[in-house]
C-alpha positions as CSV (number, residue, x, y, z in Angstrom):
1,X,34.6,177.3,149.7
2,X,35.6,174.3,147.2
3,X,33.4,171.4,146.9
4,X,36.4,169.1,148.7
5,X,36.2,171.1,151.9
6,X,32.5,171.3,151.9
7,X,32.4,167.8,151.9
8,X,34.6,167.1,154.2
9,X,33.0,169.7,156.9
10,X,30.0,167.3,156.5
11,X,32.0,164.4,157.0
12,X,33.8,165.5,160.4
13,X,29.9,166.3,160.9
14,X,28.8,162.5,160.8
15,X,31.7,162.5,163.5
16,X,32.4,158.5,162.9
17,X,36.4,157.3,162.5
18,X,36.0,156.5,159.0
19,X,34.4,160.2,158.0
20,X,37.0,161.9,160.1
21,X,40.1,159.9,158.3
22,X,38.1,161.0,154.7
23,X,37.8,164.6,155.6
24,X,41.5,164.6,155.9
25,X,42.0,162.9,152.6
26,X,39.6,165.6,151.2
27,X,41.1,168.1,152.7
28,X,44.8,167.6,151.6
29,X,42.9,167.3,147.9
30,X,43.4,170.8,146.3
31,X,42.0,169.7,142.9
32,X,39.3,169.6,141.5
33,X,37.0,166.3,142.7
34,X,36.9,164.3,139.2
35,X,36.0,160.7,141.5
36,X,34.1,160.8,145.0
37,X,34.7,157.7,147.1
38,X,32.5,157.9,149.8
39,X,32.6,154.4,150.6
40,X,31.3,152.2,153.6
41,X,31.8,155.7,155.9
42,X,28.4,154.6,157.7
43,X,25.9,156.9,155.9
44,X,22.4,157.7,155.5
45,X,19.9,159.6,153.5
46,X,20.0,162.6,155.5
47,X,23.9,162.8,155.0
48,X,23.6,162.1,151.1
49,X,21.4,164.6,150.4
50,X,23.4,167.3,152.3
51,X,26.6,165.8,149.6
52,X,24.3,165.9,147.0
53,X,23.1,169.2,147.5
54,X,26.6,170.5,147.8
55,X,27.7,169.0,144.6
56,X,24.6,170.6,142.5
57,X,25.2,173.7,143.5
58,X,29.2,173.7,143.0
59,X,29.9,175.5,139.8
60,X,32.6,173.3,139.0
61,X,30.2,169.9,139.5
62,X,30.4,169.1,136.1
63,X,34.4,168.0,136.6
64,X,33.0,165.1,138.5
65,X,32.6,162.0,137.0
66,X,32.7,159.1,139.5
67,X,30.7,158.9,142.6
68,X,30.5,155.9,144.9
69,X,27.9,155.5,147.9
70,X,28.6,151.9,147.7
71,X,28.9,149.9,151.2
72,X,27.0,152.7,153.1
73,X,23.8,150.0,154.1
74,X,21.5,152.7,155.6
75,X,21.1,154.6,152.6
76,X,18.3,153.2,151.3
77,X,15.6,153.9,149.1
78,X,15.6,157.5,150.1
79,X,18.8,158.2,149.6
80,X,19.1,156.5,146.2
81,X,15.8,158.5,145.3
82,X,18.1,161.7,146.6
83,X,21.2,160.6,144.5
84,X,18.9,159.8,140.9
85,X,17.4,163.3,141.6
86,X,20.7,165.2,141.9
87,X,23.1,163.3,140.3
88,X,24.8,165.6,138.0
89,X,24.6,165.2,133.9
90,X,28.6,164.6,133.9
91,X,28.3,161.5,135.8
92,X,29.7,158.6,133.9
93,X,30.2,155.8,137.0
94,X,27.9,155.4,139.5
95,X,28.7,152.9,142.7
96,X,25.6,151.7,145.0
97,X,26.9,148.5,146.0
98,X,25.0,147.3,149.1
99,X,23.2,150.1,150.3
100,X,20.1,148.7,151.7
101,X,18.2,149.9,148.2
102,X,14.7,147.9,147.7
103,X,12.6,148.3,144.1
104,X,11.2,152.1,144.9
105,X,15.1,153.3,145.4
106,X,16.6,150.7,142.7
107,X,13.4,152.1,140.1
108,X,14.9,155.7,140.4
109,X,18.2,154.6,139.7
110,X,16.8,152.9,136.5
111,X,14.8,155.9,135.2
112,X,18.0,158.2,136.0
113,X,20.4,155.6,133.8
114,X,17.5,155.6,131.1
115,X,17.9,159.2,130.9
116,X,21.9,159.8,131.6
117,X,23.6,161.3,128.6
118,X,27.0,159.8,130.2
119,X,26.6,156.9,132.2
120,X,29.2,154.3,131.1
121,X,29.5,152.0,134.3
122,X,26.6,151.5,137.4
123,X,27.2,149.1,140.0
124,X,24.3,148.4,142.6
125,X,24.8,144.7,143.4
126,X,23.6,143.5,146.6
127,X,20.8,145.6,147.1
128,X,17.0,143.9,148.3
129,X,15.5,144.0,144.3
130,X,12.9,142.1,143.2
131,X,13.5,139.6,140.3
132,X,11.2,141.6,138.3
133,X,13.6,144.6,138.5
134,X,17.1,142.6,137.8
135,X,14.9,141.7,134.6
136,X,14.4,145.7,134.0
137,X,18.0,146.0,134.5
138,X,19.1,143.3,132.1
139,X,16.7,144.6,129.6
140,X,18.5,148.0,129.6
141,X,21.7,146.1,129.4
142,X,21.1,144.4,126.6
143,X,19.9,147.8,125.3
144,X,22.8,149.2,125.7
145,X,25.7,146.9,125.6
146,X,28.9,149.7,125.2
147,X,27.6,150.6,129.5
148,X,28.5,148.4,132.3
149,X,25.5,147.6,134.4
150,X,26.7,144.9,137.3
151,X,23.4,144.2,139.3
């Protein structure tokens, strides 16, 4: 089964109005998933790792290169801890944008872009971090000033 349907099955899973209208989107997508919006559909941990597990073990994984969680507030630290862990080494963009991620979540995040062969644009604004970690952030900005790090 493609990696659009499989998706989408746990979409209509979740069951809400806003994963049901994306499932048909994903549905109606015969290509190949190069950018996964899964944005402010309501989920949490336990529905990002069954995504994430779906899109490690797709043999075509590596076509994806976009991926936002962002506006999905019960992820958390868990499921950013799930999404660092599993993210796959084609990645390039990378959208957390208020998903209820504190320092343990937002530190796996870091260690992930530290370590991304790809990564050219992360946004995970409006998350619960410590100024101690927007300093971490800035530091690997600097670092690295051809990525696009909005924290």
């Amino acid at each position: 089964m493609m990696l659009n349907k499989r998706i989408s099955k746990i979409l209509r899973k979740k069951g809400t109005l806003s994963c049901i209208q994306k499932a048909e989107i994903l549905e109606n997508n015969s290509a190949k998933i190069r950018d996964l919006n899964l944005r402010n559909l309501d989920l949490e941990s336990n529905d990002v790792l069954d995504i994430m597990n779906n899109i490690t073990q797709e043999s075509d994984a590596i076509s994806i290169k976009s991926i936002s969680f962002s506006y999905n507030l019960l992820i958390g630290d868990v499921g950013a801890i799930l999404i660092a862990k599993k993210l796959p080494g084609s990645m390039s963009e990378l959208g957390l944008v208020g998903c209820g991620i504190t320092d343990k979540g937002g530190t796996e995040i870091l260690n992930w872009m530290r370590t991304s062969q790809n990564l050219q644009m992360i946004c995970i604004e409006n998350n619960k971090f410590s100024d101690q970690l927007k300093k971490e952030f800035s530091i690997f900005k600097k670092e690295n000033p051809e990525k696009i790090v909005v924290f």
